[in-house]
C-alpha positions as a Python dict, from the first residue, in 0.01 Angstrom:
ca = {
    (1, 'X'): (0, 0, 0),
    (2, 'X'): (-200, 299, -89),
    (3, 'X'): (-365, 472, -385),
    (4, 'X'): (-237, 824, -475),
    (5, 'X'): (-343, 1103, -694),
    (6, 'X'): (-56, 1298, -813),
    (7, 'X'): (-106, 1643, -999),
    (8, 'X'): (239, 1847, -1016),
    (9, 'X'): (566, 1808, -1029),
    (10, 'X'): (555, 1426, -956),
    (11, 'X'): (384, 1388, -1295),
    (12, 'X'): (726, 1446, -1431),
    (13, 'X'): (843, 1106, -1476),
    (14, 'X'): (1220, 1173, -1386),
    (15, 'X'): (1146, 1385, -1070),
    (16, 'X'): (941, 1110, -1003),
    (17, 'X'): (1170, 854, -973),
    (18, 'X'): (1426, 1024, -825),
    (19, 'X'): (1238, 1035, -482),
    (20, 'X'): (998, 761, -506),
    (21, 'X'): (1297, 545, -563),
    (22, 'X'): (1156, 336, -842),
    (23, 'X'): (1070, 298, -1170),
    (24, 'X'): (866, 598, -1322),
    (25, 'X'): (501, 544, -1288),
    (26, 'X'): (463, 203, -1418),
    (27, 'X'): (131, 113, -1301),
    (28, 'X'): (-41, 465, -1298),
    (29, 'X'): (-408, 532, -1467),
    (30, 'X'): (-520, 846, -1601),
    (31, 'X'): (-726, 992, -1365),
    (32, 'X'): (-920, 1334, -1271),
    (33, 'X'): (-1016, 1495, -977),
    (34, 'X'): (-1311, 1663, -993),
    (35, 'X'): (-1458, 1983, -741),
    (36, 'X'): (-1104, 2099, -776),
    (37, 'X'): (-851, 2331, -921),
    (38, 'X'): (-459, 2306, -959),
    (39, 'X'): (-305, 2631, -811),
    (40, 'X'): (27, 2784, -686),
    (41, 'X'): (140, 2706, -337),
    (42, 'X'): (205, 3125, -211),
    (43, 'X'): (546, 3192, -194),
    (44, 'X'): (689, 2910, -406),
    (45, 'X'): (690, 2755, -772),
    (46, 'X'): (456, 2479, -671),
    (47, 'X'): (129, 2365, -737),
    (48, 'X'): (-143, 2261, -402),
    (49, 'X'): (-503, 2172, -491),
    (50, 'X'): (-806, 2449, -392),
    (51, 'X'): (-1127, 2312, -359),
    (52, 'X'): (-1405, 2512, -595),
    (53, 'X'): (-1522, 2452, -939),
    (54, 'X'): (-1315, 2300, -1168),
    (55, 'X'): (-1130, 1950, -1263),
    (56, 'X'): (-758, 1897, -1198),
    (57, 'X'): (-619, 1569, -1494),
    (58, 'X'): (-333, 1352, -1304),
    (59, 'X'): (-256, 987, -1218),
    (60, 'X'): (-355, 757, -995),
    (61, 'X'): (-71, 548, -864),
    (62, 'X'): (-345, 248, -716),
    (63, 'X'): (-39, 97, -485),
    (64, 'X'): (190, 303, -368),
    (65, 'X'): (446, 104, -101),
    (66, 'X'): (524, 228, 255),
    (67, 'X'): (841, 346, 151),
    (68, 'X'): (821, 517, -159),
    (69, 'X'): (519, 724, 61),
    (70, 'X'): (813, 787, 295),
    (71, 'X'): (1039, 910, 60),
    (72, 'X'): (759, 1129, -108),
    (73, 'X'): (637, 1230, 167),
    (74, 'X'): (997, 1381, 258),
    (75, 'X'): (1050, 1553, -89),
    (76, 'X'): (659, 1723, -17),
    (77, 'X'): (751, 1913, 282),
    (78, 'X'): (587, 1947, 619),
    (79, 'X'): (345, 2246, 372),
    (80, 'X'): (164, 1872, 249),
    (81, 'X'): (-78, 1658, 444),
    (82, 'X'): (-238, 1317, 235),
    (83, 'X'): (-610, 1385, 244),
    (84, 'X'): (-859, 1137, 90),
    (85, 'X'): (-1015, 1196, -262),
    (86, 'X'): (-1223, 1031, -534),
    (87, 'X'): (-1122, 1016, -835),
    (88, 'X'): (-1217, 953, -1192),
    (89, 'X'): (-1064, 660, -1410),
    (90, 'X'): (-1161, 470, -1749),
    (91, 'X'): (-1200, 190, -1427),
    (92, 'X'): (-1447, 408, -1230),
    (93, 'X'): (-1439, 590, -935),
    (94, 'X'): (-1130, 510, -702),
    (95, 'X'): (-1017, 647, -356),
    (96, 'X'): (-687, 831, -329),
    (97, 'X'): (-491, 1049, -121),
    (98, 'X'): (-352, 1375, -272),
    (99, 'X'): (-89, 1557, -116),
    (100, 'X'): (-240, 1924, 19),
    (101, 'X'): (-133, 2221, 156),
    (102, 'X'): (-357, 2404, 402),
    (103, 'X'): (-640, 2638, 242),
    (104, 'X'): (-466, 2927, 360),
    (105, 'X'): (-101, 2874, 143),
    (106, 'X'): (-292, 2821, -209),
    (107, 'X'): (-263, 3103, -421),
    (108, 'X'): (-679, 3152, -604),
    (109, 'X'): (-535, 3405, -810),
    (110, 'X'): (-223, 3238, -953),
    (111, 'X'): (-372, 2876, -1162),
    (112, 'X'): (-85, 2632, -1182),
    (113, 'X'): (40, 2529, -1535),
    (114, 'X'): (222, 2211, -1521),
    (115, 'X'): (483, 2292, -1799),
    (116, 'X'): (778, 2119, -1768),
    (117, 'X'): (1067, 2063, -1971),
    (118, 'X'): (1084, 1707, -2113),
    (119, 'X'): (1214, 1526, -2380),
    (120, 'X'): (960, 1424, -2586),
    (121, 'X'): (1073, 1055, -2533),
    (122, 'X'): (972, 1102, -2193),
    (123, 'X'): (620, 1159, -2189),
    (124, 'X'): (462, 809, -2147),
    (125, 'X'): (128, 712, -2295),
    (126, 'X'): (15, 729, -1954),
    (127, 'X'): (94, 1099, -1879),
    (128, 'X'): (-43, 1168, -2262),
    (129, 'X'): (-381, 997, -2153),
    (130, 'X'): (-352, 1223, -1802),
    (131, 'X'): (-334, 1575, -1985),
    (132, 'X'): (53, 1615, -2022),
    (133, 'X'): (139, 1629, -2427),
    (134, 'X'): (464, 1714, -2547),
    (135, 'X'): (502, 2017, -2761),
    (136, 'X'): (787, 2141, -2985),
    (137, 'X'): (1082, 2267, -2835),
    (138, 'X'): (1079, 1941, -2598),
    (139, 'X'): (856, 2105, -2375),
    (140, 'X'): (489, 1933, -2178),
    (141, 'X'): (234, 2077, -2045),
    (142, 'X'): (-125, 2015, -1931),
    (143, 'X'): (-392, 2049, -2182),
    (144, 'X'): (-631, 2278, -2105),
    (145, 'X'): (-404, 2555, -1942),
}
């Protein structure tokens, strides 16, 4: 089992399970990654995580099973490593891993805005708590951007 921090487009509860294989982020905590900021991946219409000033709002999946990892870990692309980070919870400081692309592929001048399109039904206290609120017109995004 391990503890992940996810930021992007696994924070959408359907995409979610889809690949993870399993119920839609049951057990996650609000959490926030500080020393961080949520940006595009160059060349594509995802987001990677650029060290700097700033704090990136997610969840913190605190056990994660070998094979959902596998099965994420397929859907991220060879573009994502795991690396180890701390985050913050209304529990305290946890390790994670995040998945991150390499310095060089994050875009500084393009910040990434996790809107997706939702039903409102959809966005779990959880993901409210994280950042993501529903708007009219069924859409989410992240507060703050």
């Amino acid at each position: 089992m391990a503890a992940v921090f996810l930021y992007g487009t696994l924070l959408d509860p359907v995409v979610f399970a889809r690949f993870a294989g399993r119920a839609p982020l049951r057990r996650a905590l609000p959490a926030r990654l500080a020393g961080y900021r949520r940006v595009a991946l160059r060349g594509t219409p995802y987001p990677t995580l650029l060290a700097g000033a700033g704090e990136v709002a997610g969840l913190l999946l605190p056990r994660l099973g070998a094979a959902a990892l596998v099965r994420l870990a397929a859907y991220e692309g060879p573009e994502y490593a795991l690396r180890p980070v701390r985050v913050a919870t209304a529990r305290g400081p946890r390790r994670a891993r995040a998945w991150v692309a390499r310095g060089w592929r994050a875009d500084p001048a393009r910040p990434w805005a996790a809107i997706r399109m939702l039903p409102r039904a959809n966005v779990s206290g959880d993901l409210c708590a994280a950042g993501v609120q529903a708007a009219p017109g069924r859409r989410a995004a992240m507060a703050g951007e």
